[in-house]
C-alpha positions as CSV (number, residue, x, y, z in Angstrom):
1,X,-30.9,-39.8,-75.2
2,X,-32.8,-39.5,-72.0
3,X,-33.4,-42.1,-69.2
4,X,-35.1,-41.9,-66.2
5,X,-33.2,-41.7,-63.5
6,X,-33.4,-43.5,-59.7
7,X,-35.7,-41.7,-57.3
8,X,-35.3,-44.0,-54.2
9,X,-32.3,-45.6,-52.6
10,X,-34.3,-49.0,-52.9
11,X,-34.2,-48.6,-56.8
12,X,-30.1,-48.0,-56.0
13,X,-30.1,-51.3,-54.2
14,X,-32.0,-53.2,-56.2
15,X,-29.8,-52.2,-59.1
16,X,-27.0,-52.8,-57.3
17,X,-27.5,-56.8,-57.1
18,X,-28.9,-56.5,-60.6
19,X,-25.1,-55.4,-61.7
20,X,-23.5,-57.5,-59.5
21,X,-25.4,-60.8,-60.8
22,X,-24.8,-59.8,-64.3
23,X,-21.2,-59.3,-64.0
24,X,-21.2,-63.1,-64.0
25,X,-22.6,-63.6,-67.5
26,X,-23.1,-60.0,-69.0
27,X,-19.4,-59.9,-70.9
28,X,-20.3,-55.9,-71.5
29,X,-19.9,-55.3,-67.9
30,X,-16.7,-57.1,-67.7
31,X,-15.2,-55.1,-70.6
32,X,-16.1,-52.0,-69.2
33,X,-15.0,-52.3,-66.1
34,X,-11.9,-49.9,-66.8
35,X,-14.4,-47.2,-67.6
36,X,-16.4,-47.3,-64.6
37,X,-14.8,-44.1,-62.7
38,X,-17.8,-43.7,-59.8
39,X,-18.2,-46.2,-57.7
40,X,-20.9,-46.6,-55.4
41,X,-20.8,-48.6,-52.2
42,X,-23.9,-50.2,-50.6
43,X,-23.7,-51.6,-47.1
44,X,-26.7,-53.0,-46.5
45,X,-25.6,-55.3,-49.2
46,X,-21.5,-55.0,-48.6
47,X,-21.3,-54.4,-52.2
48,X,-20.2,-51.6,-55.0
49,X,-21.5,-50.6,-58.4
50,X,-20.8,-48.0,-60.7
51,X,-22.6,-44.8,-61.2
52,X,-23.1,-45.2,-65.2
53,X,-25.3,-48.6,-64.2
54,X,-27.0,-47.2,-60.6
55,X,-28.3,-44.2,-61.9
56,X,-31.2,-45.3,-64.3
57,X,-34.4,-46.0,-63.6
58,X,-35.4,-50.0,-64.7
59,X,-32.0,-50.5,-65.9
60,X,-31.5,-54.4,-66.6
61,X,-28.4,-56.7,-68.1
62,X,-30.3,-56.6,-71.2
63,X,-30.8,-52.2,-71.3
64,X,-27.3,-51.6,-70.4
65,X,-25.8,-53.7,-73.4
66,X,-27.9,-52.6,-75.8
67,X,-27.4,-48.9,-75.1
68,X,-23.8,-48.8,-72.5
69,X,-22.4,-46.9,-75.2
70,X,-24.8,-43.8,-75.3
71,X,-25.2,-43.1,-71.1
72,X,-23.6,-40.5,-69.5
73,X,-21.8,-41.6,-66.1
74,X,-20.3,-38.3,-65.9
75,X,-23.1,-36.9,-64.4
76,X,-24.5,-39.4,-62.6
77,X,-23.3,-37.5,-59.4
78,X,-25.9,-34.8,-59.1
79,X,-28.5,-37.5,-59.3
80,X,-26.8,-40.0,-56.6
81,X,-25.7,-37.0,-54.1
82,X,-29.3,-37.6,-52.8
83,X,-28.8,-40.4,-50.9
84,X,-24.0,-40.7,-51.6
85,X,-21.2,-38.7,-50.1
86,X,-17.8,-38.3,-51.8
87,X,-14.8,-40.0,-50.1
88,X,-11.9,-38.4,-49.7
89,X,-8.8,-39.8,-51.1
90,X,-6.5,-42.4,-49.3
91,X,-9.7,-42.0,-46.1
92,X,-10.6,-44.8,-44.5
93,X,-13.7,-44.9,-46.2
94,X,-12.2,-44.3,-49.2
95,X,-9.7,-46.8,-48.8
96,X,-12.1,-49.5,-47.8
97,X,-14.8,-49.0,-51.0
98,X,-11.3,-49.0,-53.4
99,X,-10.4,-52.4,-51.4
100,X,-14.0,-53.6,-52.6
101,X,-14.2,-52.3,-56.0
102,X,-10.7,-53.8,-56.4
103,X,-11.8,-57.1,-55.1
104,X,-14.1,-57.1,-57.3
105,X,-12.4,-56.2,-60.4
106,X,-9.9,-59.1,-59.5
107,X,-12.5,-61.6,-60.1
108,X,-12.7,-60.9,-63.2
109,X,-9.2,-60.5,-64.1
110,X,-10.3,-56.8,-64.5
111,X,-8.3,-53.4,-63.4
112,X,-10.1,-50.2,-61.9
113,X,-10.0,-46.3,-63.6
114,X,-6.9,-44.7,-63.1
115,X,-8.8,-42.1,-61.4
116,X,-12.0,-43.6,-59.9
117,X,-14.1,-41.6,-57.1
118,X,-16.0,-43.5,-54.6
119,X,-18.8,-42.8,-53.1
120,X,-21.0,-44.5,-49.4
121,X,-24.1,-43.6,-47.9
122,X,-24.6,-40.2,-46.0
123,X,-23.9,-41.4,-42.6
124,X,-22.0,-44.4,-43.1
125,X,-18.3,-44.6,-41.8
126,X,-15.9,-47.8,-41.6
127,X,-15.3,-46.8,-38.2
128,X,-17.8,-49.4,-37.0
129,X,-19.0,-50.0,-40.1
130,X,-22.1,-48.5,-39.7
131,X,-24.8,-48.9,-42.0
132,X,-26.7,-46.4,-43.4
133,X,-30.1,-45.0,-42.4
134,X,-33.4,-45.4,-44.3
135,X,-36.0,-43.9,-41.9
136,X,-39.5,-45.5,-41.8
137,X,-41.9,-43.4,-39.7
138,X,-44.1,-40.9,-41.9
139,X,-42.3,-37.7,-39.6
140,X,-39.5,-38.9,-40.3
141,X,-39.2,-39.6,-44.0
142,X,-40.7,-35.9,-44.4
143,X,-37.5,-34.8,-42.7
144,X,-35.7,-37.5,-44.5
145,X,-36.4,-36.0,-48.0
146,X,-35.9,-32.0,-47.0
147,X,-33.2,-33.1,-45.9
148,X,-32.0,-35.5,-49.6
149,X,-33.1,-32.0,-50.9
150,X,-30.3,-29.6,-49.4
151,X,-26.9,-29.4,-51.1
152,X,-24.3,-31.9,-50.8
153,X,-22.5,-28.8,-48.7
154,X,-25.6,-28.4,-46.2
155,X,-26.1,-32.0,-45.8
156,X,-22.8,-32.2,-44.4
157,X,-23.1,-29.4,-42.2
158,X,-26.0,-30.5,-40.5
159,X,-24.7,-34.3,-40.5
160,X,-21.8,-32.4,-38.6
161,X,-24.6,-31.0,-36.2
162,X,-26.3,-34.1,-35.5
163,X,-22.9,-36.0,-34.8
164,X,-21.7,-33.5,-32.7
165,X,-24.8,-32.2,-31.2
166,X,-24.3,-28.8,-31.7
167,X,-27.2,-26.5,-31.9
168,X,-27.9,-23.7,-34.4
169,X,-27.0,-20.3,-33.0
């Protein structure tokens, strides 16, 4: 089966409080839960969701229960890499998205994967806990999107550049 997927970080976000609302009254989500392995965290609105929900276009309480069983989350990574980094495990970062997705799972009397992978925002750090970046200005979203284009690899090298201020050689 195919299904759209995302294209903005908007949709993400929008989707985001979409699967976070319905986890209130959508029993499918709740009995899932255990099979959500990527987990996606969302500062702007301190909240997580999981890749196999995030990643498709329009997706709605109703969609996902009629057709959970036939989407792929497994490769919902090459689609969110755009706009997510990979934690490492037992980093801060990682540590504070498993405290969340925990949290979460708790309300619900629910457990996490036995070997979930979490995922933030380019850019975003608990140090701080900065917020990720959405840039506005025309220039700037050109950049923006060569940039969403590179490589998960050369996205963090030049993330590395502009943190550190080094200059190409």
């Amino acid at each position: 089966m195919a299904i759209e997927t995302v294209v903005s970080y908007e949709e993400i976000l929008e989707l985001t409080k979409i699967f976070n609302k319905g986890l209130e009254r959508v029993k499918i989500f709740k009995d899932d839960f255990r099979y959500y392995r990527s987990w996606y965290y969302l500062p702007e609105l301190n909240a997580v969701a999981p890749s196999k929900f995030i990643r498709y276009k329009g997706m709605t309480d109703s969609e996902y229960t009629r057709i959970h069983a036939e989407l792929d989350a497994a490769s919902g990574g090459p689609v969110l890499d755009r706009w997510f980094k990979h934690l490492k495990e037992n980093s801060p970062e990682a540590t504070f998205v498993k405290q969340k997705v925990e949290e979460l799972a708790g309300r619900y009397g629910k457990f996490v994967n036995i070997s979930p992978l979490f995922n933030a925002p380019w850019g975003w750090s608990v140090k701080g806990n900065q917020q990720a970046y959405i840039p506005s200005r025309p220039a700037v979203e050109k950049f923006w999107q060569g940039f969403l284009d590179l490589s998960p690899e050369d996205n963090q090298a030049i993330t590395e550049r502009i943190i550190n201020r080094n200059f190409l050689e």
